[in-house]
C-alpha positions in Angstrom: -75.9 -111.1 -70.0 -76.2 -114.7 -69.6 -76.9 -117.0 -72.5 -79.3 -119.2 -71.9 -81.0 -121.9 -73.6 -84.1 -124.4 -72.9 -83.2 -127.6 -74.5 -87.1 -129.8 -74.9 -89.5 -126.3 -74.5 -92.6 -128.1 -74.0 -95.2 -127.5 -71.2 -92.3 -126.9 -68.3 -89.5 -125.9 -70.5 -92.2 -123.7 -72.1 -92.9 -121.9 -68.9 -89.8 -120.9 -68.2 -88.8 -119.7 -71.3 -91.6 -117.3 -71.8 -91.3 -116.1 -68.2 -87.3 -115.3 -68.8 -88.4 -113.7 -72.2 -91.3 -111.7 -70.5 -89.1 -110.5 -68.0 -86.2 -109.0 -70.0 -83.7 -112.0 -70.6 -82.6 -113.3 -73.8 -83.6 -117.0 -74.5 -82.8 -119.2 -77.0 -84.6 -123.0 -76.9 -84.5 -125.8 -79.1 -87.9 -127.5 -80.4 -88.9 -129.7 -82.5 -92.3 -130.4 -85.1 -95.5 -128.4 -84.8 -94.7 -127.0 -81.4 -91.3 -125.0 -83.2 -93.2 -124.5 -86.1 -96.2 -122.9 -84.3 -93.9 -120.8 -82.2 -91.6 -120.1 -84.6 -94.9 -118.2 -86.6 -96.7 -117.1 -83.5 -94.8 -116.9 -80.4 -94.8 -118.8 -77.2 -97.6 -117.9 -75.7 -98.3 -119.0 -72.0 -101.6 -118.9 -70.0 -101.2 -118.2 -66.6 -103.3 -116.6 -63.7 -105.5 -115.7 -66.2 -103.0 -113.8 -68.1 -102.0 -114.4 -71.8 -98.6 -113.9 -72.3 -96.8 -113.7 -76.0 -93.1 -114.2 -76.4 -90.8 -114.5 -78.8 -87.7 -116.7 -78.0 -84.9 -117.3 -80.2 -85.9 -121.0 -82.0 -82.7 -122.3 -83.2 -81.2 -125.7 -83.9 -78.4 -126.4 -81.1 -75.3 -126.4 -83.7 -76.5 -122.8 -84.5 -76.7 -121.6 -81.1 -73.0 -122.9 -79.5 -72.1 -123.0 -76.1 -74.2 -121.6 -73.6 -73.8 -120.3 -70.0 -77.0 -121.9 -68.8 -78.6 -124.7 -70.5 -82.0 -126.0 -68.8 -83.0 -129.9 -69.5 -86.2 -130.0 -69.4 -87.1 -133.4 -71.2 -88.1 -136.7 -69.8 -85.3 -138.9 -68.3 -85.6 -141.0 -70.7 -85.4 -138.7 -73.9 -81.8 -137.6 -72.7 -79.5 -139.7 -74.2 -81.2 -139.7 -77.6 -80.7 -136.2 -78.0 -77.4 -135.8 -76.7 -75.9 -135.7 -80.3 -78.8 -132.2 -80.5 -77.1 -131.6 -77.0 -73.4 -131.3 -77.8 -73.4 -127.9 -79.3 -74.8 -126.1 -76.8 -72.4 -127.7 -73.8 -68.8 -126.2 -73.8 -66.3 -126.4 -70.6 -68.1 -123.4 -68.8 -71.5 -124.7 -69.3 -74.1 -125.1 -66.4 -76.6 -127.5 -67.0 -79.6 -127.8 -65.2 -81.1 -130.9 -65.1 -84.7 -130.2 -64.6 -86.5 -133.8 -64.9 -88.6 -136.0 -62.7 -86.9 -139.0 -61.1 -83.1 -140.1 -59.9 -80.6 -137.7 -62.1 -77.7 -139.1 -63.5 -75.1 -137.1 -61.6 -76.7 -137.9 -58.3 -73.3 -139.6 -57.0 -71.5 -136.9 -57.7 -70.0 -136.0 -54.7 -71.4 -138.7 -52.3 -69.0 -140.1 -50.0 -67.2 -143.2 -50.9 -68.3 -146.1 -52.3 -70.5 -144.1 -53.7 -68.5 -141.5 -55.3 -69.4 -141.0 -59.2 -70.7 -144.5 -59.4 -72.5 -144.7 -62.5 -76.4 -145.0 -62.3 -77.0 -148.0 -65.1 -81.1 -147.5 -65.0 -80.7 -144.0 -66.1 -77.0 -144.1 -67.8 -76.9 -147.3 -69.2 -73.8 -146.8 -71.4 -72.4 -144.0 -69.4 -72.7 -141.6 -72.6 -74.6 -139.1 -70.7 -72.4 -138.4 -68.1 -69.6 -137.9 -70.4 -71.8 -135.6 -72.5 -73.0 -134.1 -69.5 -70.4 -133.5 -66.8 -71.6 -134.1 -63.0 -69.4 -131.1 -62.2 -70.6 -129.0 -64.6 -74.7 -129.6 -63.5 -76.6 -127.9 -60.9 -79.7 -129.8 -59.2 -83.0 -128.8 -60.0 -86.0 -130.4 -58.6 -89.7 -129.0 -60.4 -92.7 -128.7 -58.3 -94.8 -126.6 -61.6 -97.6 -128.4 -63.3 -98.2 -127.2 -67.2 -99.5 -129.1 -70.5 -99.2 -127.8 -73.9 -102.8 -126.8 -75.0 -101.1 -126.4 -78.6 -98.7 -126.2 -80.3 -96.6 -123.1 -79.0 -99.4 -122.5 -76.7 -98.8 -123.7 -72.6 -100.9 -123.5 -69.9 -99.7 -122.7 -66.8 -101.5 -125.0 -64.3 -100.3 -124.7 -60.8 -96.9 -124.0 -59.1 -94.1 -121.9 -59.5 -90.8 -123.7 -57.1 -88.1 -124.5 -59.0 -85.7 -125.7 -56.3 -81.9 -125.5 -57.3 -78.6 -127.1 -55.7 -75.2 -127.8 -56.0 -74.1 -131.8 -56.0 -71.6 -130.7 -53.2 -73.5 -128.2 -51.5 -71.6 -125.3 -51.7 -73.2 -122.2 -52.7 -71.8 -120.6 -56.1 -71.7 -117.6 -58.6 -73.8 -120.0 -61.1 -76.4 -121.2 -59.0 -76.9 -117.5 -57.7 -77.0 -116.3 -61.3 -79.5 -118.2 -62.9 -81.7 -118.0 -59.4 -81.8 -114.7 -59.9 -82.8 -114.7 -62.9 -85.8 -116.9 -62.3 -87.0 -114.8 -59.3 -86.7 -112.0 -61.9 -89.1 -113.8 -64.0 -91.5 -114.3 -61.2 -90.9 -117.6 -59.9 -89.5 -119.3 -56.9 -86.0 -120.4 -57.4 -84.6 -121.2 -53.5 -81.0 -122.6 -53.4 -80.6 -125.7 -51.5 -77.6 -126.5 -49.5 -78.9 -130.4 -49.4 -80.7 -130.9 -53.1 -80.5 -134.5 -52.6 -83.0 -134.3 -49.7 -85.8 -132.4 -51.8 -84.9 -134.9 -55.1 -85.8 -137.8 -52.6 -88.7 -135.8 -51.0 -90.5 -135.7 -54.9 -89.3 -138.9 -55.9 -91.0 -140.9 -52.8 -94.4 -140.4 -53.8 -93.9 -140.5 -57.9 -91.6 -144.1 -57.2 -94.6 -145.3 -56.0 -97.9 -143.6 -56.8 -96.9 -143.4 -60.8 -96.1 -147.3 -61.1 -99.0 -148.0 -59.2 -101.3 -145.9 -61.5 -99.5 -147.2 -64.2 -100.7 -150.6 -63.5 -104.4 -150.0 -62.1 -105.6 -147.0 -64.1 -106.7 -145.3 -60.7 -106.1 -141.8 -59.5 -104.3 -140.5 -57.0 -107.7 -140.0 -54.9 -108.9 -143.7 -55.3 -105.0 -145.3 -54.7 -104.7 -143.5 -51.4 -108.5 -144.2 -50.2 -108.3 -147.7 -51.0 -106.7 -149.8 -48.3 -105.5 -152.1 -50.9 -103.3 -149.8 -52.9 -102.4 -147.3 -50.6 -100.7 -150.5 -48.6 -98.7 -150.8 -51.5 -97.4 -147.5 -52.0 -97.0 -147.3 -48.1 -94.7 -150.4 -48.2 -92.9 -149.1 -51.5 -92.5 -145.4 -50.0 -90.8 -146.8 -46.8 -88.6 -148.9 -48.6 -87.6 -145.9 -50.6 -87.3 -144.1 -47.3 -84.2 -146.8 -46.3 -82.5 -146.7 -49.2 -82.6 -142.9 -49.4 -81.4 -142.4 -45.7 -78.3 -144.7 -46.0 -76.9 -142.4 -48.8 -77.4 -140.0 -46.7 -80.2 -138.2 -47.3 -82.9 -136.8 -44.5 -86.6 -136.4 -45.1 -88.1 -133.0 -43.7 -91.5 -134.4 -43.8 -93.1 -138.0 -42.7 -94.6 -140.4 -44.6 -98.3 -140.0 -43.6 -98.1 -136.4 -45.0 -96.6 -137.4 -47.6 -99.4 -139.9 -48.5 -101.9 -137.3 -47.1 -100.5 -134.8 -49.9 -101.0 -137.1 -52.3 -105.0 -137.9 -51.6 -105.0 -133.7 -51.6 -104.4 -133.6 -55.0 -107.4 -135.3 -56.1 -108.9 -137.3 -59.1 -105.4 -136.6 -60.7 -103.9 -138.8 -62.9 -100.2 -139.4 -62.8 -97.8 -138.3 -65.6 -97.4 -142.4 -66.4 -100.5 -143.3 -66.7 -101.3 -140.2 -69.0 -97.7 -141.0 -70.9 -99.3 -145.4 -71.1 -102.6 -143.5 -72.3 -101.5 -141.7 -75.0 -98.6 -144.8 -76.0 -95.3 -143.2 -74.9 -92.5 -144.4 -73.3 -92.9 -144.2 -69.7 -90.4 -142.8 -67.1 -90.1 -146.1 -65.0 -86.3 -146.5 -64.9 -86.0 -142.5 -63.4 -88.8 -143.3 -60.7 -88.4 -146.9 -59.4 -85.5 -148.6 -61.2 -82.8 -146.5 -60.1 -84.5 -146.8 -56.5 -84.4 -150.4 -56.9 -80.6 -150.2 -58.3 -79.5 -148.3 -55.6 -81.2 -150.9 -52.9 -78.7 -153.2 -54.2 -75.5 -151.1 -53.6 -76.8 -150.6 -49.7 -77.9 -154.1 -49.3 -81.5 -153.4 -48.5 -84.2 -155.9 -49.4 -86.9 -154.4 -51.4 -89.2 -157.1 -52.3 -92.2 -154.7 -53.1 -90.5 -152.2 -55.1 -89.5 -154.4 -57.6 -92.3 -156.6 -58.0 -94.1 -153.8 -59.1 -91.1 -152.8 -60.9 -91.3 -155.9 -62.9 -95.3 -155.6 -63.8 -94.3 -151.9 -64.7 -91.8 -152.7 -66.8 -94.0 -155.7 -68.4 -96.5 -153.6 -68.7 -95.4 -150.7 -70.6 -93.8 -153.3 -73.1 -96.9 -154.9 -73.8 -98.8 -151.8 -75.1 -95.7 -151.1 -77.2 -95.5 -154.3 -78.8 -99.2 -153.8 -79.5 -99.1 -150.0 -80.8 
């Protein structure tokens, strides 16, 4: 059997721990604070459908658990390379890691044509210690469609969503990425295998490079940023240039950008993960979302005077209600 760990089991890493453990498979994760204690005493409990589920997961520290086969990342971009020393452990030459986060990964070159080819992303590898830590070849795609908040310590609730698309840099189809999608079908969720994961990474990332910053900065929804002519301009003009940048590395867009924005307004009064993260005085995920789009505009040579204007304000922003925390 697999050894598996979920490395930052909050709400998503949370979710698919206790649906591994409810369906059979052993799981380890690594917490930290209330949330470990509380689970550590009571479970992992996860609401869902209207079910209550209670799980027990193995809570370890990393240096007590060793190399894994599977090790799922589900922590903000920007919490990675700080806990790379709690990483180490758990990632030994036969590893898989999958790199469920929001925003550009840091092994996205891998395997992209030349220039391109394992050129280092500096906005979210700025010292290039996560890819050593974290070998490109040794990672597997995963983009997370899920929605889940911790209502408590070691208690999640399961919102909406259940896709966790996987995919191989290089597109091949292998033993690993069968393995652990089997394994999450087993647990009762959707785990297709992608032949181009790059295309559904870009597909997420349009709207969040735009419709995040642009919350981040107003304080709107995602209802009032798409009805207002104003602001939906914006992330229109931000989306297309994302659109460019994406195409000439290659990728291809299965959907346009009208349904995209439509999508969007569908959600409702919803506010976006970085305007809840400047709420509540956390670091926000801007470098994952826009400034690796606006990084990779420069090594295509596409002008992208909108993206990183508001990349600037976003980035001024967030810094201001730090310095003042």
């Amino acid at each position: 059997m697999s050894r598996i760990c979920v490395f930052g089991a909050g709400a998503i890493g949370g979710l698919v721990a206790a649906r591994l453990q409810a369906a059979g498979t052993d799981v380890s994760i690594v917490a930290r604070g209330p949330h470990r204690a509380a689970i550590e005493a009571n479970g992992l409990i996860l609401l869902s459908g209207g079910e209550r589920i209670v799980t027990r997961p193995r809570v370890a520290d990393a240096a007590d658990l060793g190399p894994q086969d599977y090790v799922l990342i589900t922590l903000k971009a920007q919490g990675i390379e700080p806990a790379l020393p709690q990483l180490r452990p758990l990632i030994g030459p036969a590893t898989t890691i999958i790199a469920a986060i929001n925003g550009m990964p840091w092994w996205y070159t891998h395997g992209l044509p030349a220039p391109f080819t394992d050129r280092r992303i500096t906005a979210v590898d700025p010292t290039g210690a996560v890819t050593q830590a974290l070998p490109p070849g040794q990672t597997l795609g995963c983009v997370v469609y899920p929605a889940a908040e911790i209502l408590e310590p070691g208690v999640i609730n399961h919102t909406y969503g259940d896709r966790f698309v996987l995919g191989e840099p290089d597109g091949t189809r292998t033993d690993r990425a069968e393995t652990i999608s089997r394994a999450l079908i087993a647990a009762g969720l959707k785990a297709p295998l992608r032949p181009r994961i790059r295309d559904d990474i870009w597909v997420k990332l349009w709207g969040n490079m735009a419709f995040n910053p642009i919350s981040a900065l107003t304080g709107a929804t995602l209802d009032r940023i798409t009805a207002d002519p104003g602001t939906s301009a914006v992330a229109r003009a931000m989306m297309a240039e994302g659109q460019a940048i994406a195409e000439a590395l290659g990728a291809r867009f299965s959907i346009d950008l009208d349904k995209r924005i439509a999508g969007a307004a569908e959600v409702g009064a919803h506010k976006t993960s970085m305007l809840q993260d400047l709420e509540r005085g956390r670091p926000i995920e801007i470098e994952a979302l826009l400034g690796a789009v606006v990084e990779l505009a420069s090594w295509v040579e596409i002008p992208v005077p909108i993206s990183t204007t508001i990349l600037a304000l976003t980035r001024q922003r967030a810094q201001m209600l730090t310095s003042h925390l």
